[in-house]
TORKOL-4160 file (C-alpha; in steps of 0.2 Angstrom, whole numbers, padded with zeros to 4 digits, m for minus):
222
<pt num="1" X="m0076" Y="0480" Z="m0228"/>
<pt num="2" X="m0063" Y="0469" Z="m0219"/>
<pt num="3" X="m0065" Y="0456" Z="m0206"/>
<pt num="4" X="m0058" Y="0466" Z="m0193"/>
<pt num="5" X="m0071" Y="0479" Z="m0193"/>
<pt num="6" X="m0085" Y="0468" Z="m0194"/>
<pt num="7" X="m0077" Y="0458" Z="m0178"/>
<pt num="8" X="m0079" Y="0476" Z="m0169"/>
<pt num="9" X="m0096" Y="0480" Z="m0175"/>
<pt num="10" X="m0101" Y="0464" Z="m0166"/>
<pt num="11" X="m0091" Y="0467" Z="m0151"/>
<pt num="12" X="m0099" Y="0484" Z="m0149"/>
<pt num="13" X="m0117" Y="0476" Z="m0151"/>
<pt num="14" X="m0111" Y="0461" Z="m0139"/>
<pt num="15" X="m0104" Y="0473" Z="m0128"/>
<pt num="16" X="m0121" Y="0482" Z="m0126"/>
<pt num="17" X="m0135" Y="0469" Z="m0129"/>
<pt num="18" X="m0128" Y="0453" Z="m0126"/>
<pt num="19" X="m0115" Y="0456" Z="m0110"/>
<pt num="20" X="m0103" Y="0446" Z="m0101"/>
<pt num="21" X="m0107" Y="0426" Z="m0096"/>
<pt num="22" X="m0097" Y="0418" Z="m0087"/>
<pt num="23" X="m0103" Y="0402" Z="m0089"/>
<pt num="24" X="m0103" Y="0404" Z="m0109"/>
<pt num="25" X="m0086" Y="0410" Z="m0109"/>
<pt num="26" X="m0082" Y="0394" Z="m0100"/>
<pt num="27" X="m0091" Y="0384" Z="m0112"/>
<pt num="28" X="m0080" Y="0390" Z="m0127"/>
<pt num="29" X="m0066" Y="0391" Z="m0115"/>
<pt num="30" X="m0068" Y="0371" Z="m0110"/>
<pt num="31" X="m0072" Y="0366" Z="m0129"/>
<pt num="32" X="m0057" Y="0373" Z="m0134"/>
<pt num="33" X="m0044" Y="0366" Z="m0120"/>
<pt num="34" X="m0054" Y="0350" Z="m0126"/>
<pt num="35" X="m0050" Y="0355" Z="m0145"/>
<pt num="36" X="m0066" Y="0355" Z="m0153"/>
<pt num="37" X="m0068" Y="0366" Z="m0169"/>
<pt num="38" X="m0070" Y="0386" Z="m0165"/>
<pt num="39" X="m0086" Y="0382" Z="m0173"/>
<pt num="40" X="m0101" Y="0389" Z="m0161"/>
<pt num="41" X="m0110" Y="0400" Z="m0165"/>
<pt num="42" X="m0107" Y="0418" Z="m0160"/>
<pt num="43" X="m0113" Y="0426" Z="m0144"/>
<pt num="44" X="m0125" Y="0439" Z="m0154"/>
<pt num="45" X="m0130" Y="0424" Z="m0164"/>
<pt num="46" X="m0135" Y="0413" Z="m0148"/>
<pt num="47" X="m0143" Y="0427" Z="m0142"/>
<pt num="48" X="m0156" Y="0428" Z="m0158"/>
<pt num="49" X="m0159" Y="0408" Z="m0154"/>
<pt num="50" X="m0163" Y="0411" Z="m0136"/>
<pt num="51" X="m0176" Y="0425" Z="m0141"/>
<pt num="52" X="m0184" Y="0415" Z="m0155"/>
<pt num="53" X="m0185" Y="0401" Z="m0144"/>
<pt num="54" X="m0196" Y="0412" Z="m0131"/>
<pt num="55" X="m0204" Y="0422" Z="m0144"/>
<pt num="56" X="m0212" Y="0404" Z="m0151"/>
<pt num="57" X="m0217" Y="0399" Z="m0132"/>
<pt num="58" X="m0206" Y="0384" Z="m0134"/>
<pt num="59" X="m0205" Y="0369" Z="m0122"/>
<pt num="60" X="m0196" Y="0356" Z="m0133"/>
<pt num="61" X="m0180" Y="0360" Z="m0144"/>
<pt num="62" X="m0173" Y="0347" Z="m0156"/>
<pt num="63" X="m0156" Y="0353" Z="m0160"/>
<pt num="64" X="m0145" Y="0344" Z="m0174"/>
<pt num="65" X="m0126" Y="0345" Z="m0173"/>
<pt num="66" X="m0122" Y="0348" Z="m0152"/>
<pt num="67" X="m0100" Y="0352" Z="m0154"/>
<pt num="68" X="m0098" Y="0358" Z="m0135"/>
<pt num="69" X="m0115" Y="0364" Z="m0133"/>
<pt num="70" X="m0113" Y="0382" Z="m0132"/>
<pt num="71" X="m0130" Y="0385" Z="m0143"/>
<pt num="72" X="m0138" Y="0371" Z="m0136"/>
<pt num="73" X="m0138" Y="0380" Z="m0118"/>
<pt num="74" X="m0143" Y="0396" Z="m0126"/>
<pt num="75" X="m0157" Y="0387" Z="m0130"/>
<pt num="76" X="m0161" Y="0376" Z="m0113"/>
<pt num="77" X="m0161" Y="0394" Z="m0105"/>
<pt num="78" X="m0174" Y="0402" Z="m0116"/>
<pt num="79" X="m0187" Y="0385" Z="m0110"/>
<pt num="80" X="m0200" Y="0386" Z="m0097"/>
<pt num="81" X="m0201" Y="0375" Z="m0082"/>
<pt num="82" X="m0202" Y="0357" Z="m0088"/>
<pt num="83" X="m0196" Y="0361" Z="m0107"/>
<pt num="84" X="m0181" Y="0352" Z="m0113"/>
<pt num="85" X="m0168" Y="0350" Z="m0127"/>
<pt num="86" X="m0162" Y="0336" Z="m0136"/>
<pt num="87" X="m0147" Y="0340" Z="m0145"/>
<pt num="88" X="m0138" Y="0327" Z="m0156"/>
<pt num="89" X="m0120" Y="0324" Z="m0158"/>
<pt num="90" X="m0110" Y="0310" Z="m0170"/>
<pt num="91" X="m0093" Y="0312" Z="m0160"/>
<pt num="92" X="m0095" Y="0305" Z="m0143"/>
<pt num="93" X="m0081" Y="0314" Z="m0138"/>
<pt num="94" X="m0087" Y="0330" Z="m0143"/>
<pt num="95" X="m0105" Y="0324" Z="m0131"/>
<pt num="96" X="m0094" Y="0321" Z="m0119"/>
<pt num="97" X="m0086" Y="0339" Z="m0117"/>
<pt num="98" X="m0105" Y="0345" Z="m0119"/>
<pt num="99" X="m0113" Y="0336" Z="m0106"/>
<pt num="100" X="m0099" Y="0344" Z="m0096"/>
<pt num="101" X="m0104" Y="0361" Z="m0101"/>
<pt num="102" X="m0121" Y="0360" Z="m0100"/>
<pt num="103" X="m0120" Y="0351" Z="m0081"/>
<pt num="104" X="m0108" Y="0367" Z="m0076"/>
<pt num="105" X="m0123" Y="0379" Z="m0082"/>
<pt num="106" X="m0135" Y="0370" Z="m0071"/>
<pt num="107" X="m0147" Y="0363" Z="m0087"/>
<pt num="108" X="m0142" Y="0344" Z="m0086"/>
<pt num="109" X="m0160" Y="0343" Z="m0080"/>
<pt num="110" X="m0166" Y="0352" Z="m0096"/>
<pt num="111" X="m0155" Y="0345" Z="m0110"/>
<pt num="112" X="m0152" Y="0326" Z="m0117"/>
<pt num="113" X="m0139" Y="0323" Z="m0126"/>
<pt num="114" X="m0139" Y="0309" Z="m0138"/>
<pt num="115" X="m0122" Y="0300" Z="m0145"/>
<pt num="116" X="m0123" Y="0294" Z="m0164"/>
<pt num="117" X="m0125" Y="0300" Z="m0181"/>
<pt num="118" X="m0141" Y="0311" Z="m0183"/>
<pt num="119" X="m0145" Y="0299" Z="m0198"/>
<pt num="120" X="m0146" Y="0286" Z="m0187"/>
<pt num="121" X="m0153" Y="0294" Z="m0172"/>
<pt num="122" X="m0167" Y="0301" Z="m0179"/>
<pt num="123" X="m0176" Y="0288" Z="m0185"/>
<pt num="124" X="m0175" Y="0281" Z="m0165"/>
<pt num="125" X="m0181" Y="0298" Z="m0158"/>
<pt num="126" X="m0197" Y="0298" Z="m0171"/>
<pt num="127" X="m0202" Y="0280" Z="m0168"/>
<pt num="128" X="m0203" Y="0286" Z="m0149"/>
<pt num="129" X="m0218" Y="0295" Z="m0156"/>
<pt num="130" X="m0210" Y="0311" Z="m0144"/>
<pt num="131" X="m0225" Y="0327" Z="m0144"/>
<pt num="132" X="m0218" Y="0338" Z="m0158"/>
<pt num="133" X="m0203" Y="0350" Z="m0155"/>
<pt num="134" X="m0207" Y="0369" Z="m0154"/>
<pt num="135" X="m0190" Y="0373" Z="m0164"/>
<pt num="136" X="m0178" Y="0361" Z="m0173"/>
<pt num="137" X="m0159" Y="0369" Z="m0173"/>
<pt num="138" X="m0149" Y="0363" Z="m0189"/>
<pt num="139" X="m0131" Y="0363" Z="m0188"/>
<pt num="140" X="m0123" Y="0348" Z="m0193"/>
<pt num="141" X="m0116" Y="0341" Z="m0207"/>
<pt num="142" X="m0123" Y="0351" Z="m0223"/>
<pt num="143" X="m0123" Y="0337" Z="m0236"/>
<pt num="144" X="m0137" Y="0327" Z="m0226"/>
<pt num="145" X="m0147" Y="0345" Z="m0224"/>
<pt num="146" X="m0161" Y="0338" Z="m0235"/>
<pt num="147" X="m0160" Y="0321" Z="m0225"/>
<pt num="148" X="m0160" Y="0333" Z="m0209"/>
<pt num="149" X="m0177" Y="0342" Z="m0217"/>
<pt num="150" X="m0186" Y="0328" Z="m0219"/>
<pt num="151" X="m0185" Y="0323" Z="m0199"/>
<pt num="152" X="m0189" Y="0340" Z="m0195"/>
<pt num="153" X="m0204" Y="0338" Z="m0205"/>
<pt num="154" X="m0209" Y="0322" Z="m0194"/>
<pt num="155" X="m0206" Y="0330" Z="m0178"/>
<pt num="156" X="m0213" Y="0346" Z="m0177"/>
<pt num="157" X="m0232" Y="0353" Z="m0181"/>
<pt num="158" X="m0241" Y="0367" Z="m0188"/>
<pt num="159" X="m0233" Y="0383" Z="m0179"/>
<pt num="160" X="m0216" Y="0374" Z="m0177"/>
<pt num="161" X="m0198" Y="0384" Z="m0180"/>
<pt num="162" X="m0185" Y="0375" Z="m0193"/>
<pt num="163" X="m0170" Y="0385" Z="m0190"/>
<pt num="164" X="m0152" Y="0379" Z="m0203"/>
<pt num="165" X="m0137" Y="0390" Z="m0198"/>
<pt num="166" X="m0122" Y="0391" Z="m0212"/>
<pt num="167" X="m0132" Y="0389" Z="m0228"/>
<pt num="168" X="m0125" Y="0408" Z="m0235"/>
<pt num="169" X="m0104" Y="0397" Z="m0238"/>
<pt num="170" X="m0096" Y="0412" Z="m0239"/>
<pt num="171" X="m0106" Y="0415" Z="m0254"/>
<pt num="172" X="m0104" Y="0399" Z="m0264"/>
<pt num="173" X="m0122" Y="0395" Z="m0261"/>
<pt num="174" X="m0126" Y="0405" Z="m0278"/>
<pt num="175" X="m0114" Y="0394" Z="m0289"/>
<pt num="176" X="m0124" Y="0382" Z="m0296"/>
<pt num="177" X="m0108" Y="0374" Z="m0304"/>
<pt num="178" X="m0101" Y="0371" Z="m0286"/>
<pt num="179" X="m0092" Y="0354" Z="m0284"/>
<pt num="180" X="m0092" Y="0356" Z="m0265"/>
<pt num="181" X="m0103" Y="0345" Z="m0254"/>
<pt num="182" X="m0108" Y="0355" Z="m0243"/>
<pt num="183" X="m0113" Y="0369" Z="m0254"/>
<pt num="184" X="m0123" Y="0358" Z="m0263"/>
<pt num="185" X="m0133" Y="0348" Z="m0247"/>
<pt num="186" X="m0137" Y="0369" Z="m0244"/>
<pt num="187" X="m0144" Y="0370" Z="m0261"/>
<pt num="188" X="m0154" Y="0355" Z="m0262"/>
<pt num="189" X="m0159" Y="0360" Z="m0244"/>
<pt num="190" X="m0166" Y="0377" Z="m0251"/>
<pt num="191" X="m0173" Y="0371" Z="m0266"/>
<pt num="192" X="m0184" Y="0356" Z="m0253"/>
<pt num="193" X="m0189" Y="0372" Z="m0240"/>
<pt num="194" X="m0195" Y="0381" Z="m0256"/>
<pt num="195" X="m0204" Y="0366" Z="m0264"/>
<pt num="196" X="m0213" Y="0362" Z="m0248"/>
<pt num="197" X="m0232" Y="0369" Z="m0246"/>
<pt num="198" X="m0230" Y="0366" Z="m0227"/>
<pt num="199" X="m0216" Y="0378" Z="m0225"/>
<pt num="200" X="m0215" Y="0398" Z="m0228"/>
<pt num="201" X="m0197" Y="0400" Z="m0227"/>
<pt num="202" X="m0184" Y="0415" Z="m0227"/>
<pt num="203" X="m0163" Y="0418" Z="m0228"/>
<pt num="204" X="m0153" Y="0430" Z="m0220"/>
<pt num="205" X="m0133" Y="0436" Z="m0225"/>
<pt num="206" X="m0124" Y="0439" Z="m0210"/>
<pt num="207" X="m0107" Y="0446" Z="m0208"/>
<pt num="208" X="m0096" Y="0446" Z="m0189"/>
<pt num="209" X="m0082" Y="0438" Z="m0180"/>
<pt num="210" X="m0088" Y="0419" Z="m0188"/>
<pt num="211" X="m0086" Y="0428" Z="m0207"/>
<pt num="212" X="m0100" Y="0428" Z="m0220"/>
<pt num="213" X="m0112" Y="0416" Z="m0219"/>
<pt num="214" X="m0132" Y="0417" Z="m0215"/>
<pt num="215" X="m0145" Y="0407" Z="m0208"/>
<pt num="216" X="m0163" Y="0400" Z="m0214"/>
<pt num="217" X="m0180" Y="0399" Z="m0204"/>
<pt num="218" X="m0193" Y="0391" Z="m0209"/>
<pt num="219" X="m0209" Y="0391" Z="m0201"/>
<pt num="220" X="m0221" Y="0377" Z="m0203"/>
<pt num="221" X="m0237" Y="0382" Z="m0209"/>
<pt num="222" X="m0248" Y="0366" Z="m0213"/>
């Protein structure tokens, strides 16, 4: 089945169940003027992350990998009173364009936004000793996925959502002989999640306007 129909399979759903946002629509429209990657995650797709952020009850979001923030305020809307996001973003420039977004949709209050490599940031947000994230939103770099894993594991607790968008690559995941990085940080990621007694862990293909790919959530268990 082509692109194009699979493009119009999600605008029919998007057109029924996800609906117009005009401060969405400004975020993708900003981070492109801005010339960010078309990278963000699609509408249906944000959607799901703001419903399994209120189907866990969350109050604290750690997401991996902000680019303009258009998922991270999908997620700051699905929090409570007094929750909060902190989404981390290597490219200060990038940060800088999500701050801007996020302030224009009236969650500056909700969502910190933290400047530097996540390999180096993590380590600082863990020895703050911070409560345990509800839900921790991987999309970042995929060769540091396994790194990514193991700081998930730090910060959240029994009961806590571990959510890795783009781990399907177009279906390269399943080549074992794969020579690319990033397709081999998702392996290694997949076989750490399947190794891991505290984890029960699932995948999902997806097709739609961002291609085929798929996502991963991991629940932790012990």
């Amino acid at each position: 089945m082509a692109a194009t129909r699979w493009t119009e399979v999600d605008d029919y759903f998007n057109g029924l169940l996800v609906g117009p946002d005009e401060v969405l629509d400004a975020t993708v429209a900003a981070s492109v003027a801005a010339g960010l990657p078309e990278i963000q995650v699609a509408a249906n797709q944000g959607k799901l992350l703001n419903l399994l952020a209120r189907l866990q009850g969350a109050r604290r979001v750690l997401e991996i990998g902000t680019l303009g923030g258009y998922s991270t305020i999908w997620l700051a809307r699905a929090l409570p009173e007094g929750g909060k996001v902190v989404t981390l973003e290597a490219d200060p420039a990038y940060a800088e364009v999500a701050r801007t977004n996020v302030e224009r949709a009236g969650l500056a209050h909700v969502v910190e936004v933290r400047v530097g490599g996540a390999l180096d940031t993590l380590p600082e947000l863990a020895a703050e000793e911070p409560e345990p994230f509800d839900i921790v939103f991987i999309d970042a770099d995929k060769p540091s996925n396994p790194d990514y894993l193991a700081w998930s594991l730090k910060l959240t607790r029994p009961g806590s959502l571990i959510v890795a968008d783009n781990v399907v690559r177009d279906g390269e995941v399943a080549d074992a002989a794969s020579d690319d990085p990033k397709v081999r940080g998702v392996r290694r990621f997949t076989e750490l999640v399947a190794a891991e007694p505290r984890l029960s862990a699932t995948a999902l293909q997806t097709v739609g306007e961002k291609g085929y790919d798929g996502l991963m959530m991991a629940l932790v268990t012990g």
